[in-house]
N, C-alpha and C positions, 0 to 999 in steps of 0.2 A: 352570590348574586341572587339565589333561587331565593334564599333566608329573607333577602332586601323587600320581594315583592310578598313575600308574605304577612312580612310586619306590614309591608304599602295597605297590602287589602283587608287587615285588622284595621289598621288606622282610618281606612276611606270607611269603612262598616261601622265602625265605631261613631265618627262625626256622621254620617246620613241617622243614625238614631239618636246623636244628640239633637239635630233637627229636624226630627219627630216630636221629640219629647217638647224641645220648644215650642213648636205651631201647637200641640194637644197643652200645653199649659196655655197658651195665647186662648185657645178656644175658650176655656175655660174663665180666665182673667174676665173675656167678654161676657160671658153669661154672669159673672158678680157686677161689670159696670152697669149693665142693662137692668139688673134688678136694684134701681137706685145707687148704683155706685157703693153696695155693700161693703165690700173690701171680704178681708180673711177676716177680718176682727171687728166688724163693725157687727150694733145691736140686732137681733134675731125676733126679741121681743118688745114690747112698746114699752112706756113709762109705766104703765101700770100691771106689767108683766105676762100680759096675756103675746100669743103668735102675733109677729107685723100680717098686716091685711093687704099690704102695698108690696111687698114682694113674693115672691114664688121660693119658701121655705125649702122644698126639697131640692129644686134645681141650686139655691144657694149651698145650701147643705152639702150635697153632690160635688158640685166645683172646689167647693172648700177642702173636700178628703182626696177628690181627684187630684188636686195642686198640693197637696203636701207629698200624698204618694209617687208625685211626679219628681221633686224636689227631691224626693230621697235617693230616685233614680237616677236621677240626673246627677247629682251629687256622685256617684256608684260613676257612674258612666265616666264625667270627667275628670276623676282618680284614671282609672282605667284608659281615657284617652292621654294622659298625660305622664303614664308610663310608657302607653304605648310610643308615643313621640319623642319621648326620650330614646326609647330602644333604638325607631327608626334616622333620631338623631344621630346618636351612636355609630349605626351601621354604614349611614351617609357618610359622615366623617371617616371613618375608617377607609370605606373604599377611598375617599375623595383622597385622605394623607397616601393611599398605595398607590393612586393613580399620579399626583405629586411626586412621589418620589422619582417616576419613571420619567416626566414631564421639568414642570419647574416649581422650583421653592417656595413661589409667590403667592400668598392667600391675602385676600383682600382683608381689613379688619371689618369686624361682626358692624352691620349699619346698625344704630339707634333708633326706637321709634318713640322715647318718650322721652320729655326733660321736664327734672324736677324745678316746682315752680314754688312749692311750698311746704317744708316739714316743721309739725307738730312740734313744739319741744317734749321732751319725755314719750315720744310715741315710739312702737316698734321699730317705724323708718329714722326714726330720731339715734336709738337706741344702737342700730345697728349701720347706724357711720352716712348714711343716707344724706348728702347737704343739695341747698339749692344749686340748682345749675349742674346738675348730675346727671350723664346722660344714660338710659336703659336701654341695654343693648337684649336685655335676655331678660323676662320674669316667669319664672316658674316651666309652662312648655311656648309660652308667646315667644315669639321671633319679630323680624322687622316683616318677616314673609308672610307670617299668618296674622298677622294684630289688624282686626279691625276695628276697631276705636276704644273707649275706657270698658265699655261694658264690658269687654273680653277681659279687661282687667279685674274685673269683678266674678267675672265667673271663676278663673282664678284663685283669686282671694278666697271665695264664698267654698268651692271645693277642696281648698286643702288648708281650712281654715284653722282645726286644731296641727298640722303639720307645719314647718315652716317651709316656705317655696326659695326655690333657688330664684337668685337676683345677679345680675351682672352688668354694672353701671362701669363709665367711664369718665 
């Protein structure tokens, strides 16, 4: 049980610095829309290749390395929370099947938090059996518990993007 709450306050430390890391990329994002809605990749210099005069070059500049070195962390971090929530999956389950065992048999099945509406022909979700009307009970560390809407799906995606994420449809 000791082991349960140590994985608990990895994983609570872990998520308070991925929303960190998000509001200081937010900060950031703001400082590129303010200065004319730059972007990460939008022009620095005019048509005739001198500095723009209408933005603040450094504070752009700045944002722009701030939010990549964010991204990488971030990237790092939800690797790292998504083992970790496995772990704590893991441990959850465990105790919950020994506590079961002493109790009753009965586990409710896993709730869905998403249905497929649309696959790709030839896409990875295509490729790997994924059909409409397929319900996602599990993607990667998402549950029905912690999903809060696609974005989390994207984060997701975007963090174990060369890996493949576990999926568990119904």
């Amino acid at each position: 049980m000791m082991e349960n709450s140590t994985v608990l306050k990895e994983f609570q430390e872990l998520e308070k610095k991925r929303k960190a890391i998000e509001a200081e990329i937010g900060i950031y994002t703001e400082i590129l829309k303010i200065n004319r809605d730059v972007g990460m990749h939008g022009p620095l210099v005019d048509s005739e290749g001198f500095p723009r005069n209408d933005i603040d070059l450094v504070a752009v500049r700045t944002a722009r390395n701030r939010i990549i070195c964010l991204n990488t962390d971030y990237n790092e971090l939800m690797t790292k929370l998504e083992e970790v929530s496995s772990r704590l999956l893991a441990k959850q389950s465990l105790s919950t099947s020994e506590a079961m065992d002493t109790e009753t048999p009965f586990e409710p099945p896993p709730k869905a938090f998403l249905t497929v509406d649309q696959v790709t022909p030839g896409s990875p979700s295509d490729l790997a059996g994924i059909r409409v009307g397929d319900k996602i009970v599990r993607f990667g560390s998402l549950l029905s518990s912690n999903f809060s809407g696609l974005s989390a799906v994207m984060e997701v995606v975007k963090a174990t993007a060369p890996k493949v994420s576990s999926l568990t449809a119904t």
